[in-house]
C-alpha positions in Angstrom: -61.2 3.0 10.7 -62.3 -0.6 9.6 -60.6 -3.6 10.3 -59.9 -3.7 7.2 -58.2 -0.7 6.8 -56.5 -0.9 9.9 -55.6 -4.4 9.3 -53.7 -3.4 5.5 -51.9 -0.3 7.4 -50.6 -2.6 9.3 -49.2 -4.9 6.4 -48.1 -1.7 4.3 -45.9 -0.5 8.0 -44.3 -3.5 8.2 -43.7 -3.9 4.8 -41.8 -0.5 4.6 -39.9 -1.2 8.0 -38.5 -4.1 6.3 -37.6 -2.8 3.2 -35.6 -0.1 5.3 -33.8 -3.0 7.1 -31.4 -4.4 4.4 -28.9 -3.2 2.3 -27.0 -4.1 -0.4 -23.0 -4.4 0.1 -21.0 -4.4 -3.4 -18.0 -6.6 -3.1 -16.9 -6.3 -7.0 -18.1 -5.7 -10.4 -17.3 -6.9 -14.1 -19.1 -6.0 -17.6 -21.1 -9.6 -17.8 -24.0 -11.0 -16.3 -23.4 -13.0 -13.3 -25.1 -16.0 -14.2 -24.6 -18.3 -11.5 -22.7 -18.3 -8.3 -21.4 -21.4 -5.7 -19.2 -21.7 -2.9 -15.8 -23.3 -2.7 -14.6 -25.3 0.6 -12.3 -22.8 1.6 -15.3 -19.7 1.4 -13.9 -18.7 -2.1 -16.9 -18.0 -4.6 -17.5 -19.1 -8.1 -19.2 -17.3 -10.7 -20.0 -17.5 -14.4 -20.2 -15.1 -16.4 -22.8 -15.0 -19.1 -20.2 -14.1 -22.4 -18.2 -17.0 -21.6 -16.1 -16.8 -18.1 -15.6 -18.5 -14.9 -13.6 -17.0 -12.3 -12.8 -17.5 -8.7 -13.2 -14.8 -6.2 -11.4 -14.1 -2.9 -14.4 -12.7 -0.6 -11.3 -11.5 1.9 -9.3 -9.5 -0.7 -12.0 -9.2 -3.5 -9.3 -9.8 -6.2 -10.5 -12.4 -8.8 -8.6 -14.8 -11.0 -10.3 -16.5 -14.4 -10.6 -20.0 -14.8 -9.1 -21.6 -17.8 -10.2 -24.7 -19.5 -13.5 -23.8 -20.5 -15.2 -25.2 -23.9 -16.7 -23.8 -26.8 -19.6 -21.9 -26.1 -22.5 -20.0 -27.8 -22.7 -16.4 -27.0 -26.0 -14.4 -28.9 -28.9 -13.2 -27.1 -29.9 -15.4 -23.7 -27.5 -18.0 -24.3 -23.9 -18.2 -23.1 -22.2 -19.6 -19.8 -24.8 -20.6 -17.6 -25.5 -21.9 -14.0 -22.3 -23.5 -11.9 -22.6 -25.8 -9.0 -19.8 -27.3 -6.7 -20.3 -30.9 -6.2 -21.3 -31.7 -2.6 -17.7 -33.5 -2.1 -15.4 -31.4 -3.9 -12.8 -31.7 -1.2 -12.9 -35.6 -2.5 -13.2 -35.1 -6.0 -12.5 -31.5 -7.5 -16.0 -31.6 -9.4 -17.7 -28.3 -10.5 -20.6 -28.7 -12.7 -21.8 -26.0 -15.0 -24.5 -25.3 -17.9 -23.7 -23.6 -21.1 -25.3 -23.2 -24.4 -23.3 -25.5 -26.5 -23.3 -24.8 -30.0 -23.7 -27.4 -33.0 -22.6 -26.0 -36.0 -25.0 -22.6 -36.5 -27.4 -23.6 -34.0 -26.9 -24.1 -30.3 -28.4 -26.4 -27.0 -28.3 -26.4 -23.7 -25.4 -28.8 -22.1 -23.9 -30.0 -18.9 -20.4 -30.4 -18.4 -18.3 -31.7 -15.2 -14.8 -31.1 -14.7 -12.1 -30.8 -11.8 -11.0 -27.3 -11.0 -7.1 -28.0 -10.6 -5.4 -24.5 -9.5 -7.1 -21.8 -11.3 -8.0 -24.5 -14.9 -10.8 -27.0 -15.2 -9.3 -30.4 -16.5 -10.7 -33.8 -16.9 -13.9 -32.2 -18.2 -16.6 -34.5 -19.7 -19.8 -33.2 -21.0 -22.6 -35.3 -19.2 -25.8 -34.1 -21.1 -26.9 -31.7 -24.4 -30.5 -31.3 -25.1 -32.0 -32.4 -27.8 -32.2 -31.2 -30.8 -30.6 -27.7 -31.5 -32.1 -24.8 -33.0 -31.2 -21.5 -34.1 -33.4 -20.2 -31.6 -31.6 -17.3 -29.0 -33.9 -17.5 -26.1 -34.7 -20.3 -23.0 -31.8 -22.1 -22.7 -32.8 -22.5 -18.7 -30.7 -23.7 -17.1 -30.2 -24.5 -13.3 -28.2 -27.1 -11.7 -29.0 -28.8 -8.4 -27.7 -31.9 -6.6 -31.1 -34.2 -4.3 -27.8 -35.6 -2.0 -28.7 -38.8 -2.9 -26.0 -39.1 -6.0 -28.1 -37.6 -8.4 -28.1 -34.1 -10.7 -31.2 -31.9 -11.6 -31.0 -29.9 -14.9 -33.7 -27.8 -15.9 -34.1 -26.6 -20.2 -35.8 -24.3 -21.4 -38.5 -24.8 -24.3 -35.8 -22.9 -27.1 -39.2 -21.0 -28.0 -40.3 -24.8 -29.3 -43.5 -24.4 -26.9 -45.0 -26.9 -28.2 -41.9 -29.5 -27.6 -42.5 -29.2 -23.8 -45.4 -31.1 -24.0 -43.7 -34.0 -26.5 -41.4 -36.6 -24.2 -39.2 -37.2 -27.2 -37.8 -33.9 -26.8 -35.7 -32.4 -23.9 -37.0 -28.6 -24.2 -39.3 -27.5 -21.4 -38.3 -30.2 -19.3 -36.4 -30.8 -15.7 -34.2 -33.4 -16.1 -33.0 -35.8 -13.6 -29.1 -37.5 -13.8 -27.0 -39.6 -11.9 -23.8 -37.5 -10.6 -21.8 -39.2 -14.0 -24.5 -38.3 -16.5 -25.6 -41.8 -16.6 -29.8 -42.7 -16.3 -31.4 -43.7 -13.1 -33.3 -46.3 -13.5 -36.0 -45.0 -11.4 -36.5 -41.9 -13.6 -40.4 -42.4 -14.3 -39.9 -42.4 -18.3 -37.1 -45.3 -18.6 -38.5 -47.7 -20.6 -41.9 -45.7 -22.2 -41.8 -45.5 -25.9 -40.8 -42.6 -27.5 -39.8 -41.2 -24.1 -36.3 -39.2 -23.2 -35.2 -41.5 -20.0 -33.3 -38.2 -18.5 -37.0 -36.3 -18.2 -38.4 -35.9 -14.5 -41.2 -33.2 -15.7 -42.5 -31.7 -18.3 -44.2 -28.7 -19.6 -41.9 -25.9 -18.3 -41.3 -22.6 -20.4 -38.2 -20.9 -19.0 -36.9 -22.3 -15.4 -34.4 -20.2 -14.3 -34.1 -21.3 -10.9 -34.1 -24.4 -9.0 -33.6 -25.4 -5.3 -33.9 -28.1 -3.0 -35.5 -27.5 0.2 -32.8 -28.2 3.6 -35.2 -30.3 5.5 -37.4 -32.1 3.5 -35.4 -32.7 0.1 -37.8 -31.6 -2.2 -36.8 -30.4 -5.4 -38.5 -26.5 -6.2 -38.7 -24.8 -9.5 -38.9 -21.3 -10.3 -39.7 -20.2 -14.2 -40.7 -17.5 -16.8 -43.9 -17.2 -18.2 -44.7 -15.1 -20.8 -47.1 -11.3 -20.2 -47.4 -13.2 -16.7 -47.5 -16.5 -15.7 -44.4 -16.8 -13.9 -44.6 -19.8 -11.7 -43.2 -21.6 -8.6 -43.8 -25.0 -8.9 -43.1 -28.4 -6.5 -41.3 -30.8 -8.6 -42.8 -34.4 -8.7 -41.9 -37.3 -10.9 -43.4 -37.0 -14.1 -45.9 -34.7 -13.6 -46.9 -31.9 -16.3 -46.7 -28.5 -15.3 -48.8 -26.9 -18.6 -46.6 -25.0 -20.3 -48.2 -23.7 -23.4 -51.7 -25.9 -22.9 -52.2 -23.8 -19.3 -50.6 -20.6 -18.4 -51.5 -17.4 -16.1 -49.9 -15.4 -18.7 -50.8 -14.1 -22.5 -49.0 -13.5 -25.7 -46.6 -10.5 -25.5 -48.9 -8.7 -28.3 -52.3 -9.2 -26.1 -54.1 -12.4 -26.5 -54.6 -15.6 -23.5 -52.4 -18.9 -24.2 -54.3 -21.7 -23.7 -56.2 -21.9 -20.4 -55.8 -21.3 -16.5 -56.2 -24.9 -15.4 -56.2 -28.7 -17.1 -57.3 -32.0 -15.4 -53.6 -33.8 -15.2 -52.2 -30.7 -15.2 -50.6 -29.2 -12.2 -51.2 -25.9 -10.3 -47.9 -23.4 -9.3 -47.4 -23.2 -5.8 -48.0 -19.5 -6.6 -47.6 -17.1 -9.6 -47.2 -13.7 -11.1 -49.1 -11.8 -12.8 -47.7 -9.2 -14.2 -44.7 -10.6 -14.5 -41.4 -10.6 -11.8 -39.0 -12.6 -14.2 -37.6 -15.0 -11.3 -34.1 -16.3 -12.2 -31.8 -17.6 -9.2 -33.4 -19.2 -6.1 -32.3 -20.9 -3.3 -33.4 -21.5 0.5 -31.8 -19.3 3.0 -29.9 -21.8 4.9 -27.4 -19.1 7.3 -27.6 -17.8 10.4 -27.4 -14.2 9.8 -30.9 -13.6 9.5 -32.6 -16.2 11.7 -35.9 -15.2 11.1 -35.5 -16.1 7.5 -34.4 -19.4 7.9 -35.1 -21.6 5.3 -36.9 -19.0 3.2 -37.3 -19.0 -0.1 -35.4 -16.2 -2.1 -35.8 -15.4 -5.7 -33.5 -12.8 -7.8 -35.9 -11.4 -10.3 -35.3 -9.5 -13.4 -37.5 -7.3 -14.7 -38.9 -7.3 -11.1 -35.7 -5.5 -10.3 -36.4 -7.2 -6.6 -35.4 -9.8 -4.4 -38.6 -11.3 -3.2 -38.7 -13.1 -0.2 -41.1 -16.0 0.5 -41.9 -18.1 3.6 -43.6 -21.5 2.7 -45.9 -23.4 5.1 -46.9 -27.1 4.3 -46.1 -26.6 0.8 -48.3 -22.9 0.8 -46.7 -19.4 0.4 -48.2 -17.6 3.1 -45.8 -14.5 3.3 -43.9 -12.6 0.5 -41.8 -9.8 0.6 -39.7 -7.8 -1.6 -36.3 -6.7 -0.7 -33.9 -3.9 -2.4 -36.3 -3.1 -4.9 -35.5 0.8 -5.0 -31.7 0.1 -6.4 -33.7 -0.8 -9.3 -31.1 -3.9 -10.4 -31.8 -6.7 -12.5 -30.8 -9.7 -10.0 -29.4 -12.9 -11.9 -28.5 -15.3 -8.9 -28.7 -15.6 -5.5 -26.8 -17.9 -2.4 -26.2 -18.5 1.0 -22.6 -18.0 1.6 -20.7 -19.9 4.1 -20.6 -16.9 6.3 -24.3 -17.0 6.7 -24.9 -13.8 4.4 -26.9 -14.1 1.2 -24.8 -13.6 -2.0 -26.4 -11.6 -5.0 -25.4 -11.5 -8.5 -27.2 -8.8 -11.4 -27.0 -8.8 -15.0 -25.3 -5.2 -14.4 -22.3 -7.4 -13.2 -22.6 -6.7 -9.8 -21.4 -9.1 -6.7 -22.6 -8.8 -3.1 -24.2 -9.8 -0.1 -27.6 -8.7 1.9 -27.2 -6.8 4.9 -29.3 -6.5 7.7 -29.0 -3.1 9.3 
């Protein structure tokens, strides 16, 4: 046998030992995408769902109780109740922060709202961002929340099949967008003051990003999004830098034909990306102890990958990936580390659990 032979065996063996070595533990199960997911102070969980609900969920009991208090929101095709986040000091303030697809008469947006989460109903609530301007358009609202621990929010929007608008800085589609914790505008954000510029934008030329995490040691920001026939992407966030979307893409036109080109000067390069397509939605870094070896991973819940992919960064590279519970054949929405060290996993088939290492 060659080395070359010998030295794939030995990636397909330990591949398949891994894949063996997890399980999937349901905890409980509605009718509704789980969109988003986040931890309360006292190990309770939070979780949208997609048609329009919030609800709380004892991980002891596994009873759940639905949050009142909610606005108006825009249920048809991907939009509906989107990401939610607990605010780093919730024990001080009450603030949960969520994403929704807001609607504007018969056309809809992607918003942010914060509010306080008194009892078991969200008061106080004041709607921090909405994207500009709304269409009639069903698809790419985004949208992922994440906090830099420095007293600022990233959002991420879609491109609201606009494609071209994520390339035009007077537009909020196909952008990550960067807030200070009240919705106000950093001064710092690298488009404040530039004519004909949105002051919220960070980046720029994003299709779909349907996940977003910062990493536990170094604080960068890491983006996660849909291409089209392929060309989903992992991507390094960096002030004002242009990420392609539609001038460059790995991926083609549903009916056949390339978009664009691979690679532009001023354009930047995913970290890596998929071709054919995974559909990566939730991601976060594996911050628990259950699963040391994992530690600080990155973990993506993919759709029409029907996987949890695993991958372990080096200086910025992937250099390992692995895909986890892919024979249960779910489409996995979100994904995060509990406070009991376990990873949590949400589907689209309504399903709430965590990853167990057997």
């Amino acid at each position: 046998m060659s080395k070359k032979l010998m030295w794939l065996g030995l990636v397909l063996l330990w591949s398949v030992q891994s894949q063996a070595a997890v399980s999937f533990e349901l905890i409980h199960k509605i009718n509704d995408s789980i969109w988003g997911m986040d931890f309360l102070p006292d190990g309770r969980m939070i979780f949208s769902a997609r048609e329009g609900k919030m609800f709380l969920l004892d991980l002891k009991t596994k009873k759940t109780v639905e949050i009142k208090g909610l606005p108006k929101i825009y249920v048809s095709g991907q939009g509906g109740l989107l990401d939610v986040r607990v605010h780093p000091d919730f024990n001080k303030n009450s603030y949960i922060y969520f994403t929704y697809a807001e609607p504007q008469g018969d056309n809809a947006t992607t918003a942010l709202m914060r509010t306080q989460l008194v009892g078991t109903e969200f008061k106080n609530s004041q709607r921090l961002f909405s994207g500009l301007r709304a269409n009639d358009n069903d698809i790419h609202f985004g949208s992922r929340i994440e906090f830099d621990g420095a007293g600022h929010v990233f959002v991420t929007m879609g491109d609201r099949d606009e494609r071209a608008k994520a390339q035009d800085l007077s537009h909020h589609q196909g952008k990550v967008l960067r807030l200070k914790e009240d919705g106000s505008i950093p001064q710092d954000n690298p488009f404040v003051g530039k004519k004909s510029a949105l002051p919220e934008i960070w980046s720029l030329g994003h299709r779909n990003p349907q996940g977003l995490a910062r990493h536990p040691v170094t604080g960068e920001m890491w983006e996660v999004e849909m291409g089209p026939r392929g060309g989903d992407e992992v991507n390094l966030l960096k002030a004002s830098a242009n990420y392609g979307w539609p001038v460059i893409t790995y991926g083609k036109e549903y009916w056949g034909p390339g978009i664009g080109s691979e690679k532009k000067e001023g354009m930047e390069q995913p970290i890596v990306y998929w071709v054919p397509s995974i559909s990566p939605s939730g991601a976060t870094f594996y911050t628990g102890d259950k699963y040391p070896q994992w530690k600080h991973h990155l973990f993506l819940a993919t759709l029409s990958g029907e996987h949890v992919r695993r991958l372990e960064i080096k200086d910025n590279k992937v250099i390992k990936q692995e895909k986890l519970l892919g024979k249960l054949e779910y489409r996995w929405r979100s994904l995060r580390t509990g406070p009991d060290g376990y990873l949590y996993l949400g589907s689209d088939e309504g399903r709430i659990g965590r990853l167990l290492a057997l």
